[in-house]
C-alpha positions in Angstrom: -14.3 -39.8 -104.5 -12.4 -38.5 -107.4 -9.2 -36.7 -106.5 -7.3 -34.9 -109.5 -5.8 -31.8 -108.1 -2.4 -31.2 -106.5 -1.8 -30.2 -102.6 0.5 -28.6 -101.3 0.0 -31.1 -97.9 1.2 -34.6 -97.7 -1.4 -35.3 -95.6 -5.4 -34.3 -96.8 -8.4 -34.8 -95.1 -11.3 -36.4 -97.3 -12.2 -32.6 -97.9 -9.7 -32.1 -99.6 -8.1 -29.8 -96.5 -4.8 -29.8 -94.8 -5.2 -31.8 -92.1 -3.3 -30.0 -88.7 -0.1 -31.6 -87.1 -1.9 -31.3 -83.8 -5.1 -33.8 -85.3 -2.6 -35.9 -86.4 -0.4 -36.2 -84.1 -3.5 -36.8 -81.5 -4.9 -39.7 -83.9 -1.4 -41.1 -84.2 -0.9 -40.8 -80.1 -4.6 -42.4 -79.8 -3.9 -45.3 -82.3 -0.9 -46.4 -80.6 -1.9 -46.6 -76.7 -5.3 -48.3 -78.1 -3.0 -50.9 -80.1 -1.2 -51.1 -76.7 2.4 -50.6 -78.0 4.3 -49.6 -75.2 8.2 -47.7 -75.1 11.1 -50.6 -74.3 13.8 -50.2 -71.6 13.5 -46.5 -71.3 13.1 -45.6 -74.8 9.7 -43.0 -75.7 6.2 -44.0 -77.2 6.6 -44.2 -80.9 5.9 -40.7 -82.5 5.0 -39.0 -85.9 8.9 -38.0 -85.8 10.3 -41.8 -85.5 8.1 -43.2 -88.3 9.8 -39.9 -90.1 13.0 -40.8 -89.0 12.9 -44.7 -89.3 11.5 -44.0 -93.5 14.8 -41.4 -93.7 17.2 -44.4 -91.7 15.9 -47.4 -94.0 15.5 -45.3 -97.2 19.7 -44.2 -96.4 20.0 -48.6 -96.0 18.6 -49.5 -98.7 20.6 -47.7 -100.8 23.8 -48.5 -99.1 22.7 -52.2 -99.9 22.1 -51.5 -103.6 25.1 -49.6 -103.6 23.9 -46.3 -104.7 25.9 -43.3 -104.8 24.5 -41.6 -101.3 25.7 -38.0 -102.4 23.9 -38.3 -106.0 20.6 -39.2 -104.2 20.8 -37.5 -100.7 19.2 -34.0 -101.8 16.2 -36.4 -103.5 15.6 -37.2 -99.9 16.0 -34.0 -98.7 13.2 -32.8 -100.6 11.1 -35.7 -99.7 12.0 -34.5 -95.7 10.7 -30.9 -96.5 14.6 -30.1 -96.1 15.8 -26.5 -97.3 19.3 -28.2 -97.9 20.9 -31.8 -98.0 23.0 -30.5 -95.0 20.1 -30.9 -92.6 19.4 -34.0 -93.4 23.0 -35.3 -92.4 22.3 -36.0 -88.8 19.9 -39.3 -90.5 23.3 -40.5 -91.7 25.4 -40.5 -88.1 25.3 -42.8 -85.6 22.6 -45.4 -86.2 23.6 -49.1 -86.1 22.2 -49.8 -89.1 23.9 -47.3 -91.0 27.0 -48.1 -89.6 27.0 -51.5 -90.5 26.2 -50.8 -93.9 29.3 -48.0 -94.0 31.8 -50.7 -92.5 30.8 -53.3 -94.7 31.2 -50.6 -97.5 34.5 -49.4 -96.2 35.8 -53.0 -95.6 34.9 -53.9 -99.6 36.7 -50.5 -100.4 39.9 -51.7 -98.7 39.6 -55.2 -99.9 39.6 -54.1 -103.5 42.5 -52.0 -102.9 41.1 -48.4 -102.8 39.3 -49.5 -106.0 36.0 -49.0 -106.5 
């Protein structure tokens, strides 16, 4: 099947339709009890909203990694989200262990450089 227009949806159903948060979020729900992932020590089922998060948390990594100026590329990411402004996509950048390592390990080559970067 040839597809050549644009949509305004991310995700499209083979009729070229929007397909509904609710069917989604149903086949996602469905696909992972039948794969039988289960929550660890207290922690929820894995949802829509954590692969959402978890894309944001690794994309913020990765470009701690590479060294990329976060505040050049943070309203790219934004967009991406479906994020009116780059402000509400600030809680992705507080408090995850992975981010914070990458900060401190930032922070510590800052200070070894002598404020230079």
């Amino acid at each position: 099947m040839k597809y050549d227009s644009v949509s305004d949806s991310f995700f499209v159903s083979e009729r070229r339709s929007r397909i509904r948060y609710k069917a989604l979020n149903d086949a996602f729900r469905k696909l992972v009890r039948g794969l039988g992932i289960e929550p660890r020590d207290g922690s929820r089922r894995p949802s829509l909203h954590s692969l959402r998060h978890g894309f944001a948390v690794e994309r913020l990594r990765t470009w701690y990694q590479q060294g990329v100026d976060i505040r050049v590329h943070l309203p790219q990411l934004s967009v991406y989200l479906g994020h009116l402004e780059p402000a509400q996509t600030y809680w992705y950048l507080s408090a995850t262990p992975e981010l914070l390592s990458e900060a401190a390990r930032l922070f510590a080559d800052y200070a070894m450089a002598g404020g230079e970067r």
